[in-house]
ChimeraX commands (.cxc) that place a marker at each C-alpha (Angstrom):
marker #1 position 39.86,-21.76,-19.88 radius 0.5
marker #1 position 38.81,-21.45,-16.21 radius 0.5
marker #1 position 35.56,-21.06,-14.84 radius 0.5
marker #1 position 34.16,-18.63,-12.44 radius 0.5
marker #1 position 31.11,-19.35,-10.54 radius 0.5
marker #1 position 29.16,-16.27,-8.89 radius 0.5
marker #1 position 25.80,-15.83,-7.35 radius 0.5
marker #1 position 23.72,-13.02,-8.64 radius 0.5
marker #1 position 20.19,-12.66,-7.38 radius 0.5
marker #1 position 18.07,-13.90,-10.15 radius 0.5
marker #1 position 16.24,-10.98,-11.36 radius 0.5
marker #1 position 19.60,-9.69,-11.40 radius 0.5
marker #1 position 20.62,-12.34,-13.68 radius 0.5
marker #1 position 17.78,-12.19,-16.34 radius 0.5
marker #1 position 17.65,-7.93,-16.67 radius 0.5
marker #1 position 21.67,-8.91,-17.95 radius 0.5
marker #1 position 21.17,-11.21,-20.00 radius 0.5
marker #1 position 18.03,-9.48,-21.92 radius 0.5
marker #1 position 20.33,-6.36,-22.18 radius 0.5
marker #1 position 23.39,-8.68,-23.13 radius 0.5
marker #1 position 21.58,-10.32,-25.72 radius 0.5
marker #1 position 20.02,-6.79,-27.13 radius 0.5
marker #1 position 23.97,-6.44,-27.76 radius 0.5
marker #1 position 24.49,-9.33,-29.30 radius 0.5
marker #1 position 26.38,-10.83,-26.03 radius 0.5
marker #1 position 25.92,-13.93,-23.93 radius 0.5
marker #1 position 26.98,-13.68,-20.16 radius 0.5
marker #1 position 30.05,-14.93,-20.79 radius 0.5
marker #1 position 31.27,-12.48,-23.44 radius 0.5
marker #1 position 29.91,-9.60,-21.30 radius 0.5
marker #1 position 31.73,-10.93,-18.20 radius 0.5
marker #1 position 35.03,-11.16,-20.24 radius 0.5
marker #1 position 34.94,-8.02,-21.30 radius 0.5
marker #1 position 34.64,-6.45,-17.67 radius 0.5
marker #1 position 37.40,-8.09,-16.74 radius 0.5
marker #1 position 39.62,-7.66,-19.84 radius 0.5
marker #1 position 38.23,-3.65,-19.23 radius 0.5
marker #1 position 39.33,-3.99,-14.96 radius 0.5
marker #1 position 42.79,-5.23,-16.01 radius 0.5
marker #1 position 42.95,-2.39,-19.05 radius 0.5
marker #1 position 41.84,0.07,-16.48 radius 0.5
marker #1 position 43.71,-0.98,-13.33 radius 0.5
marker #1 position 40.86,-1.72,-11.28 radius 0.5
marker #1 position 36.76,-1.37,-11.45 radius 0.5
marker #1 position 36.06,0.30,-15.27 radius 0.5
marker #1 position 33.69,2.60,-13.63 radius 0.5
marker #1 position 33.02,4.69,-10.54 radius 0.5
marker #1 position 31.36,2.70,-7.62 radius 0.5
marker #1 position 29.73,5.25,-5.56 radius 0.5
marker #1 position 26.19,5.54,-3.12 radius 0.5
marker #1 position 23.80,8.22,-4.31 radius 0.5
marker #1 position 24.18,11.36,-1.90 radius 0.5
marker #1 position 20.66,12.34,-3.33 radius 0.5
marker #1 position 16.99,11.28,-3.86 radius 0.5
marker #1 position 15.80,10.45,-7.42 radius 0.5
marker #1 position 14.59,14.23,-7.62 radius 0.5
marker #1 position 17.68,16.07,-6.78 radius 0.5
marker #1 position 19.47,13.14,-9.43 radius 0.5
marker #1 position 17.26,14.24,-12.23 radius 0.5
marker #1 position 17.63,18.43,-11.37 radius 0.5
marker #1 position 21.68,17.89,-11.15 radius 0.5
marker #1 position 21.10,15.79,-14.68 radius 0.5
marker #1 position 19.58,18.34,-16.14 radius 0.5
marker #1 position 21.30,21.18,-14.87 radius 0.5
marker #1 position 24.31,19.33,-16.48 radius 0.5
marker #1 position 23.14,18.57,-19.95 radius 0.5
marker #1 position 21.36,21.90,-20.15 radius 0.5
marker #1 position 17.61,20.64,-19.87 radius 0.5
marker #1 position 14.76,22.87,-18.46 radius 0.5
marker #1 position 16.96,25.90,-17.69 radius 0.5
marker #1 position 15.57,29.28,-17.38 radius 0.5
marker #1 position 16.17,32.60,-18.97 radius 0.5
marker #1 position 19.53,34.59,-17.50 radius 0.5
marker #1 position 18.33,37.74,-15.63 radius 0.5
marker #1 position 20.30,40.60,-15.23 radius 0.5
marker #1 position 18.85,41.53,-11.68 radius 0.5
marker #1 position 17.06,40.35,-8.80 radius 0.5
marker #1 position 13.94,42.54,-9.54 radius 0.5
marker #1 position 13.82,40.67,-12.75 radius 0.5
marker #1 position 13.91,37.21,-11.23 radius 0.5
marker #1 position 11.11,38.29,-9.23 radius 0.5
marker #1 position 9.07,39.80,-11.33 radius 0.5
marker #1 position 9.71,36.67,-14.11 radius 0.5
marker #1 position 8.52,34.30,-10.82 radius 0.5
marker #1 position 5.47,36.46,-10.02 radius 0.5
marker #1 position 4.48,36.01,-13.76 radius 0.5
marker #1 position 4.46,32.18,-13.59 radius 0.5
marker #1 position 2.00,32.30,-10.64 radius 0.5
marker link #1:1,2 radius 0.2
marker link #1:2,3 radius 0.2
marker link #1:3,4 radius 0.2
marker link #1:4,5 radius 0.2
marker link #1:5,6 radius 0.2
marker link #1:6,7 radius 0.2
marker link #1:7,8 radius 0.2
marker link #1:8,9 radius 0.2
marker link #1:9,10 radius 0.2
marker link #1:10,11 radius 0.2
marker link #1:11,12 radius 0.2
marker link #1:12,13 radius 0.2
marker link #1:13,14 radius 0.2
marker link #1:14,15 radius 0.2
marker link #1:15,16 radius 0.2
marker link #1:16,17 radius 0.2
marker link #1:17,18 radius 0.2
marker link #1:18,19 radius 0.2
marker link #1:19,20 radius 0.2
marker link #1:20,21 radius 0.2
marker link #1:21,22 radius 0.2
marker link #1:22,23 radius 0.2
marker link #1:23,24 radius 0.2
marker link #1:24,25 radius 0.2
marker link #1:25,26 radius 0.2
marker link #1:26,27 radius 0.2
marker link #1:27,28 radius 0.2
marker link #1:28,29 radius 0.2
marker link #1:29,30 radius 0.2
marker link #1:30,31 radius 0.2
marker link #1:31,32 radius 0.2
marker link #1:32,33 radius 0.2
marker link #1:33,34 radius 0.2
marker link #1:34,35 radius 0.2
marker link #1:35,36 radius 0.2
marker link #1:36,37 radius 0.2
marker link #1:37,38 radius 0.2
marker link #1:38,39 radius 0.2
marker link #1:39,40 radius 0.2
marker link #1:40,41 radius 0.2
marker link #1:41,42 radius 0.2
marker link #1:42,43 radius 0.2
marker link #1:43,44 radius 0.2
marker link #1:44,45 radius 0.2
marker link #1:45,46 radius 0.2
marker link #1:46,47 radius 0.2
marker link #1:47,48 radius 0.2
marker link #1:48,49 radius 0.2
marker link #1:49,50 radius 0.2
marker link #1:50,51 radius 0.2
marker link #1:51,52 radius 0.2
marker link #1:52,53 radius 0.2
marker link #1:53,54 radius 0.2
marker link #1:54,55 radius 0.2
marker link #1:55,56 radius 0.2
marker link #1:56,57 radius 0.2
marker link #1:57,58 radius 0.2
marker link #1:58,59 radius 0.2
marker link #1:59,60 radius 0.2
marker link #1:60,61 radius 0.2
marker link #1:61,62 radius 0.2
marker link #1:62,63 radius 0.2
marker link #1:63,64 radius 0.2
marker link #1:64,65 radius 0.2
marker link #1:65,66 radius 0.2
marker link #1:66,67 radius 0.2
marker link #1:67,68 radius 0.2
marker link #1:68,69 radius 0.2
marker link #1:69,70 radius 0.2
marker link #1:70,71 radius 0.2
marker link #1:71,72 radius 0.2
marker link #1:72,73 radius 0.2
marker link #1:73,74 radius 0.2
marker link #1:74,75 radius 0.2
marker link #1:75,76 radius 0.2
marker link #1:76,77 radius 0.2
marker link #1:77,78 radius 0.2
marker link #1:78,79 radius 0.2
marker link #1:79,80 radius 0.2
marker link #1:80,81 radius 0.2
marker link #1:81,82 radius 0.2
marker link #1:82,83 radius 0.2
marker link #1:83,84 radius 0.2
marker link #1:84,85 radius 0.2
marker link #1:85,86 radius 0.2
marker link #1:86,87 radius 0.2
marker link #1:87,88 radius 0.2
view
């Protein structure tokens, strides 16, 4: 067995291992399986990306996608309207 020493700031460090342990997982474990998962995978086992958005557009796109707080199809623009000048 080798060993691997990183540094992780240390709130970092505890959020992990209270949601490692809620798993049933020490560090270790969790860190094996990310890198048994990178090698399976061929590289990172998820998508590394910076948010192009602010927590508000996140949440609409989120929603939009899992079909939360949608409104009613309307078969015109004169519908629309009228169904926005209701709300007010």
């Amino acid at each position: 067995m080798a060993n691997i020493n990183i540094r992780v700031d240390d709130e970092v460090k505890t959020q992990a291992q209270e949601l490692f342990a809620s798993l049933g997982l020490d560090m270790s474990t969790a860190m094996n399986i990310f890198l048994r998962q990178a090698i399976a995978f061929g590289g990172i086992p998820f998508m590394v990306r910076q948010s192009r958005y602010n927590a508000e557009t996140e949440q609409a796109i989120f929603e939009a996608h899992n079909g939360i707080n949608l409104s009613e199809p309307y078969n015109s623009v004169a519908e629309l309207r009228e169904a926005l000048h209701a709300e007010n």
